[in-house]
C-alpha positions as CSV (number, residue, x, y, z in Angstrom):
1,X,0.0,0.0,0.0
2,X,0.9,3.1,-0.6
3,X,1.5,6.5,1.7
4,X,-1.1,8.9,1.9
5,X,0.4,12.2,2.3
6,X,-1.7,15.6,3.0
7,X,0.8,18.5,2.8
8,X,0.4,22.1,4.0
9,X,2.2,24.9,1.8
10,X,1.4,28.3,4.2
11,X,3.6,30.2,1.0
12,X,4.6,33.9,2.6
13,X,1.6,33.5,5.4
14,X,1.8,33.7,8.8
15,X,4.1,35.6,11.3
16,X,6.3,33.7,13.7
17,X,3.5,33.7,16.2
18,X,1.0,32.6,13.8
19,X,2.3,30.1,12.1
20,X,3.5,28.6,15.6
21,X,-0.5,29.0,17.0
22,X,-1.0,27.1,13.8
23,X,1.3,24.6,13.8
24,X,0.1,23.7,17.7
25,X,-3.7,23.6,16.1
26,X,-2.6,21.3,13.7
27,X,-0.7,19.3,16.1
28,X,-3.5,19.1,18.5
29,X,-6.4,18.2,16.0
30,X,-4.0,15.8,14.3
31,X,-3.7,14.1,17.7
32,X,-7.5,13.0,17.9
33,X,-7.0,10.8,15.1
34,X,-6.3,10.5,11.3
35,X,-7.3,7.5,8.7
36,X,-4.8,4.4,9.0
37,X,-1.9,5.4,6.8
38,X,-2.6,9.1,6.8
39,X,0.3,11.4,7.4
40,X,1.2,15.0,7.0
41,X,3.5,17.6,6.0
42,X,3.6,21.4,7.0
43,X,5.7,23.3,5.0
44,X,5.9,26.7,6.8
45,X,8.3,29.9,5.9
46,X,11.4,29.6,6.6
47,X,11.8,31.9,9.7
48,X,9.5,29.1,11.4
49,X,11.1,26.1,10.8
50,X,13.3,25.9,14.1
51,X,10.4,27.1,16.3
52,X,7.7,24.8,14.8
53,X,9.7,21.2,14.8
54,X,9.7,21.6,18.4
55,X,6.2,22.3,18.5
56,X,4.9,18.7,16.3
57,X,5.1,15.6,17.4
58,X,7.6,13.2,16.0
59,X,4.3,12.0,13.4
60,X,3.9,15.0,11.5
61,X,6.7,16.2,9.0
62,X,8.4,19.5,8.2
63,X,9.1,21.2,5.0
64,X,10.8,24.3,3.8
65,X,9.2,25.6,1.1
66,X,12.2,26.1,-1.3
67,X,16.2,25.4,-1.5
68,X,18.7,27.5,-3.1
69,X,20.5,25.5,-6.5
70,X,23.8,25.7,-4.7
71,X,25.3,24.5,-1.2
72,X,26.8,27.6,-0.1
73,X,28.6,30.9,-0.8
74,X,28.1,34.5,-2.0
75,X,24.4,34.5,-2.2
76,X,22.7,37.2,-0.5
77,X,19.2,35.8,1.1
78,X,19.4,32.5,-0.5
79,X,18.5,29.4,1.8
80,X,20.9,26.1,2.0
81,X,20.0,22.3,2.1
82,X,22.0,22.0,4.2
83,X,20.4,25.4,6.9
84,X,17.3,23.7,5.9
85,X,17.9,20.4,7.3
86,X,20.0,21.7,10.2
87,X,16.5,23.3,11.2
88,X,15.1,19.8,11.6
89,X,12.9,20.0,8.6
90,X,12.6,16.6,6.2
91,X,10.9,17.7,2.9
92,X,11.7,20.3,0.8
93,X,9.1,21.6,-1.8
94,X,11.0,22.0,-5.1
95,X,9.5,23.4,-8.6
96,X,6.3,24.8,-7.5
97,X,4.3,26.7,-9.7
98,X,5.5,29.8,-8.1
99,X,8.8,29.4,-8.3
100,X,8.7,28.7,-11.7
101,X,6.1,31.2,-13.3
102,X,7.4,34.2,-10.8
103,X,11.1,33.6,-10.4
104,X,11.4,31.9,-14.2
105,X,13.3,28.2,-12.2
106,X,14.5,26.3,-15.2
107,X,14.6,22.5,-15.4
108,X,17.7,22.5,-15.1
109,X,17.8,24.9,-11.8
110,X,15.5,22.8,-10.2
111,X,17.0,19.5,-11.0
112,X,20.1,21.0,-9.5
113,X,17.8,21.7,-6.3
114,X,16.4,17.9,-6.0
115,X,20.4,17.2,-6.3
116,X,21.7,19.1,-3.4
117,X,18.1,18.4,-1.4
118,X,19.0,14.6,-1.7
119,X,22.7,15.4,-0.7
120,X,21.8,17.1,2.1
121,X,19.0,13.8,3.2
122,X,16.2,15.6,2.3
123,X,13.0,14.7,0.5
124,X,11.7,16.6,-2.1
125,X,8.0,17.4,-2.8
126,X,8.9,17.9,-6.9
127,X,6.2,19.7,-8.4
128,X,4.7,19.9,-12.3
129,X,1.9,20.9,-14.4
130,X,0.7,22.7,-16.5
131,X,-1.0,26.4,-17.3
132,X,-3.9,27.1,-18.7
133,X,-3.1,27.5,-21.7
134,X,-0.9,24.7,-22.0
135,X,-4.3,22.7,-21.1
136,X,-6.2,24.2,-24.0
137,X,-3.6,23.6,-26.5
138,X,-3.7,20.0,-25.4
139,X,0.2,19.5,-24.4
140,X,-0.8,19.2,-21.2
141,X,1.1,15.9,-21.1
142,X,4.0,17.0,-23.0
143,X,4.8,20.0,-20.4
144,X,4.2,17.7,-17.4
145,X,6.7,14.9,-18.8
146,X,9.4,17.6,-19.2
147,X,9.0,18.9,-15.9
148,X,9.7,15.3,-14.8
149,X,12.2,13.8,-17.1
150,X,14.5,16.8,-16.4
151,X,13.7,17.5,-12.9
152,X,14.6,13.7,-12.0
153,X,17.7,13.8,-14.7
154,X,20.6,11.8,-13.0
155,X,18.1,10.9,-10.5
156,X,19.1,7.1,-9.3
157,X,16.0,4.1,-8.9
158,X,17.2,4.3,-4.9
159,X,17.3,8.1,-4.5
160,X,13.8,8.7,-6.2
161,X,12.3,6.6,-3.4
162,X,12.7,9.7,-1.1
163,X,10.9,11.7,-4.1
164,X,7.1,12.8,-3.8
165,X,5.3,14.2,-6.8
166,X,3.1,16.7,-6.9
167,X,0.5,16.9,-9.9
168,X,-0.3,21.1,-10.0
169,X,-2.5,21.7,-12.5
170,X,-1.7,25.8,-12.3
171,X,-5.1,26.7,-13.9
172,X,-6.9,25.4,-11.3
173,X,-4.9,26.9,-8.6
174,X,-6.8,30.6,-7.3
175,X,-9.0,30.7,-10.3
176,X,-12.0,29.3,-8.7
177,X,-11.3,26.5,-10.9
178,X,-10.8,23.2,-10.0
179,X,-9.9,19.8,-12.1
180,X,-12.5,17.6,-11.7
181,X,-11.4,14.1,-9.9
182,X,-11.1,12.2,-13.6
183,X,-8.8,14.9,-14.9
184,X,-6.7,14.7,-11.7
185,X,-6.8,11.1,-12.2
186,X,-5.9,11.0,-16.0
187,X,-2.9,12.9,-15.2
188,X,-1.8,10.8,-12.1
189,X,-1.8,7.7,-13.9
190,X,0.0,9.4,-16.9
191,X,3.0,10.5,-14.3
192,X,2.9,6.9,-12.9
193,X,3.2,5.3,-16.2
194,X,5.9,8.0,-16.9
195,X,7.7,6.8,-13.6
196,X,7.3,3.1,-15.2
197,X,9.0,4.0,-18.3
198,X,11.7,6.3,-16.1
199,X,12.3,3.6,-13.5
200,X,10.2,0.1,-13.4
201,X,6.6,-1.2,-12.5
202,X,7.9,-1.4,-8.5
203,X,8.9,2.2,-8.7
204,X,6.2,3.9,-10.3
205,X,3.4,1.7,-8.2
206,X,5.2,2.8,-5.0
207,X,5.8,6.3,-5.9
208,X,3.6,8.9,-3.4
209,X,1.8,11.4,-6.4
210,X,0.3,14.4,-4.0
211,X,-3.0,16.8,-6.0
212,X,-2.0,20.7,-5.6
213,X,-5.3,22.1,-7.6
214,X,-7.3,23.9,-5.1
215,X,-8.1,21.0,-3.0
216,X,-10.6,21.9,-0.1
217,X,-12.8,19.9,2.4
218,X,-15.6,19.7,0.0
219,X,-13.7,18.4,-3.0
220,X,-11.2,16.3,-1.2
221,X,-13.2,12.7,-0.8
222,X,-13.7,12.3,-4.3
223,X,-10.1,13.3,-5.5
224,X,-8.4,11.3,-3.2
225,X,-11.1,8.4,-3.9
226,X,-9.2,8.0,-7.0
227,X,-6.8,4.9,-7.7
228,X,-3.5,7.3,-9.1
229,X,-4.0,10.0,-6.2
230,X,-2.5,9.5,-3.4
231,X,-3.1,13.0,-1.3
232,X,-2.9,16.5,-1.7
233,X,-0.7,19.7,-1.3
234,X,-2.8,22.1,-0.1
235,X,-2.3,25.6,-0.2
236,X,-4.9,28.2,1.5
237,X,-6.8,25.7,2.9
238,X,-3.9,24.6,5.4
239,X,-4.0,28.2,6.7
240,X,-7.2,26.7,8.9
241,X,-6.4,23.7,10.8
242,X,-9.7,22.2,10.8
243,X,-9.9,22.4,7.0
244,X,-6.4,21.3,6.7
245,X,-7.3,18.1,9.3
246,X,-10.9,17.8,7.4
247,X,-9.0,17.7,4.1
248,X,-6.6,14.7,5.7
249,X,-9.7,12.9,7.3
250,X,-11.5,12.9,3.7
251,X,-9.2,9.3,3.0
C-alpha cells in the first residue's frame, strides 16, 4: 500500500507567532486521530522552521518551502539544504508553480535543487503541471513529462524513493477553478506510467503522487477516492487547521 500524504504549503503566510499558534492547532487536531496510513506535512516559511519542529510531534513532517540551486557561498538571502535540514525539517518543496512562473526556475535549476536536497537527506515534494493554456492547447502531457524527465535527470532508482510528486495543474490553482477528480486522475496515472517507463513497475506503483489544484474539504473525498492520487498539497486551505485536518480525514 501506498503512503497517503496531505501536505500544508502556508507560501509567505503567517508571522512567527501565527504560524507557531497554527502549527500547535494542527498538532492538537491531528492528535485526535487520522485514517490508517494518513500522514502529513507542514511546509511553513522559513523563519519558522526551528520554532515549529519543536512544537509537532515526531508523526507530523516539516518542510521548507524552497532550497537555493547551490550549497553555499556568496548568495545574498538564498537558503541552503544543508540550513534547511540543520532546522530539523525533512521535505523540501522544489519546482512549485511559483517558483517557476514568478522567479522563471529552469529545469535544469531545479533539477540541480532535488540534487543538493537529496545530498543534504532531504525529500523533495517535486512539483509539475501545466497552465492554462498549456491545457487548451492539449500539451498538457508533453509540459508535465518535461517537468519530470528533467527534474529527476541523474536521479538514481534508490534516490527517487525519497521523491514525492506533486501533480499542480496551475489553472486550477486561485482561479475558482478546480480539475474535476477524472482529470486529476488521467494525469496521475500518466505520471505513474511516466515513472514506469523512467524507472520500473515497483517504482512507479510505489511512488507517493500528491494533487495541488485547489483542494478543499468539499472536494477532497472524491479526488483522493481516486486509484492514481495518493493525497494532496494544499495551499490556503492549510492556513485553517480544521480544513487542513478535514482535508486529511477525507481518506
Amino acid at each position: 500500500m501506498r503512503k497517503k500524504i496531505v501536505a500544508g504549503n502556508w507560501k509567505m503566510n503567517t508571522s512567527l507567532n501565527e504560524g507557531t499558534g497554527l502549527a500547535k492547532d494542527v498538532a492538537s487536531d491531528a492528535g485526535k486521530g487520522l485514517p490508517e496510513g494518513v500522514s502529513l506535512i507542514i511546509a511553513p516559511p522559513f523563519t519558522h522552521l526551528m520554532t515549529i519542529r519543536e512544537i509537532l510531534p515526531a508523526g507530523i513532517g516539516l518542510a521548507a518551502q524552497n532550497c537555493a540551486p547551490e550549497n553555499s557561498g556568496a548568495f545574498t538571502g538564498e537558503v541552503s539544504a544543508a540550513m534547511i535540514a540543520s532546522a530539523g525539517a525533512e521535505y523540501v518543496i522544489i519546482g512549485h508553480s511559483e517558483r517557476r512562473s514568478l522567479f522563471n526556475e529552469t529545469d535544469e535549476e531545479l533539477n540541480r535543487k532535488v540534487s543538493i536536497a537529496l545530498e543534504n537527506k532531504l525529500k523533495p515534494i517535486f512539483c509539475c503541471g501545466e497552465n492554462l493554456e498549456e491545457r487548451e492547447k492539449n500539451i498538457h502531457k508533453d509540459v508535465v513529462k518535461k517537468h519530470i524527465v528533467s527534474g529527476l535527470n541523474g536521479i538514481t532508482r534508490d534516490d527517487f524513493s525519497d521523491i514525492i510528486i506533486a501533480y499542480e495543474p496551475v489553472w486550477a490553482i486561485g482561479t475558482g477553478k478546480t480539475a474535476t477528480p477524472e482529470q486529476a486522475q488521467e494525469m496521475h496515472l500518466f505520471i505513474r506510467d511516466l515513472l514506469r517507463e523512467l524507472y520500473d513497475d515497483s517504482a512507479a506503483d510505489q511512488a507517493v503522487i500528491l494533487y495541488g489544484g485547489s483542494c478543499k474539504p468539499s472536494n477532497a473525498k472524491e479526488i483522493f477516492s481516486k486509484e492514481d492520487v495518493d493525497g494532496g498539497l494544499i495551499g490556503g486551505a492549510s492556513l485553517k487547521a480544521e480544513d487542513f485536518l478535514a482535508i486529511a480525514r477525507s481518506f
